[in-house]
C-alpha positions as CSV (number, residue, x, y, z in Angstrom):
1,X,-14.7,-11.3,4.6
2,X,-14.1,-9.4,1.1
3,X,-15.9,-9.0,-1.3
4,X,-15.3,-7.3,-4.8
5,X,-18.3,-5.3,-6.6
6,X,-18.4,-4.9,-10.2
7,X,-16.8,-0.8,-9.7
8,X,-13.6,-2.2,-8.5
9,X,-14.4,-1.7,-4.7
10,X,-13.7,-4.1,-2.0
11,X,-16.1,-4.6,0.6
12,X,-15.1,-5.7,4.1
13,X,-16.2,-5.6,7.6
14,X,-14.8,-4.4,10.6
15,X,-14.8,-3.2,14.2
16,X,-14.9,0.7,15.2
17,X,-12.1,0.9,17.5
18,X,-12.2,4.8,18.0
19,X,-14.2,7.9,16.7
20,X,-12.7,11.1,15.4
21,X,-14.3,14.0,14.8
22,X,-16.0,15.3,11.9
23,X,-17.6,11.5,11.8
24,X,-14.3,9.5,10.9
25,X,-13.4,6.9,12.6
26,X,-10.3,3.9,13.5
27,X,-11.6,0.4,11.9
28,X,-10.0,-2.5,12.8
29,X,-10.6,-5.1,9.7
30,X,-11.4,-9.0,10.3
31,X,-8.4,-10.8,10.2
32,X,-5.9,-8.2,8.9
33,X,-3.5,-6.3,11.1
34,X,-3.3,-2.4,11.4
35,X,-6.0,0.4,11.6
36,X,-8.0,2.0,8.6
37,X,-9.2,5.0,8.3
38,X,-13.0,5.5,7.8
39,X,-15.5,8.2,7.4
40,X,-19.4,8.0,6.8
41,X,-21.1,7.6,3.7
42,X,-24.0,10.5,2.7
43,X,-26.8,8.1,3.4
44,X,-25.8,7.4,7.2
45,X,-25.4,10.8,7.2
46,X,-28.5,12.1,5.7
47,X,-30.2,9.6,8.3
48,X,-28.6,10.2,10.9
49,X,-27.6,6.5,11.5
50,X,-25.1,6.6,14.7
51,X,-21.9,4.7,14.8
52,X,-20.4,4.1,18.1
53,X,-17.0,2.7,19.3
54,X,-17.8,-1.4,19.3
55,X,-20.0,-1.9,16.8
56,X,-19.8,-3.9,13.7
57,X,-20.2,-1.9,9.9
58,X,-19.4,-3.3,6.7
59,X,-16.8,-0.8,4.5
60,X,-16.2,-0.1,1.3
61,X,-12.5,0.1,0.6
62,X,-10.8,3.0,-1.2
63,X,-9.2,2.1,-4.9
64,X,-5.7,4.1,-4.4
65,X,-5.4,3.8,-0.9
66,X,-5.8,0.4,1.2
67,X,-5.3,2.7,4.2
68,X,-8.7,4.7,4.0
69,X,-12.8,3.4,3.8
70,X,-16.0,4.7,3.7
71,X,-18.1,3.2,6.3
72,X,-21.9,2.2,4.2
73,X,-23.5,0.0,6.7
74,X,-23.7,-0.7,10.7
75,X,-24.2,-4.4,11.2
């Protein structure tokens, strides 16, 4: 699923396929090929919402670089 936002961003969801340190993590996106790289948003962050390996979050995709996300909600 994508979805554009009136900034320019795409949304899509996707599948944590491995966590990194520093919480950043592998995301493998529905129906596309290859890994992205993620990383938490300030809000998970500031409340201490945990991601794990498996689960479902909904990303916000990077304008210059189709290769990088910021994860801003587990699903």
């Amino acid at each position: 699923m994508v979805k554009n936002t009136g900034k320019g961003k795409e949304i899509k969801i996707g599948t944590v396929i491995e966590a990194l340190p520093n919480a950043t993590f592998r995301v493998q996106i529905e129906g596309e090929e290859g890994l992205v790289f993620a990383y938490l948003s300030g809000k998970m962050k500031m409340y201490r919402i945990k991601v794990l390996v498996g689960d479902n979050v909904k990303m916000e995709m990077d304008d210059y670089d189709a290769a990088k996300g910021r994860i801003i909600q587990r699903l």
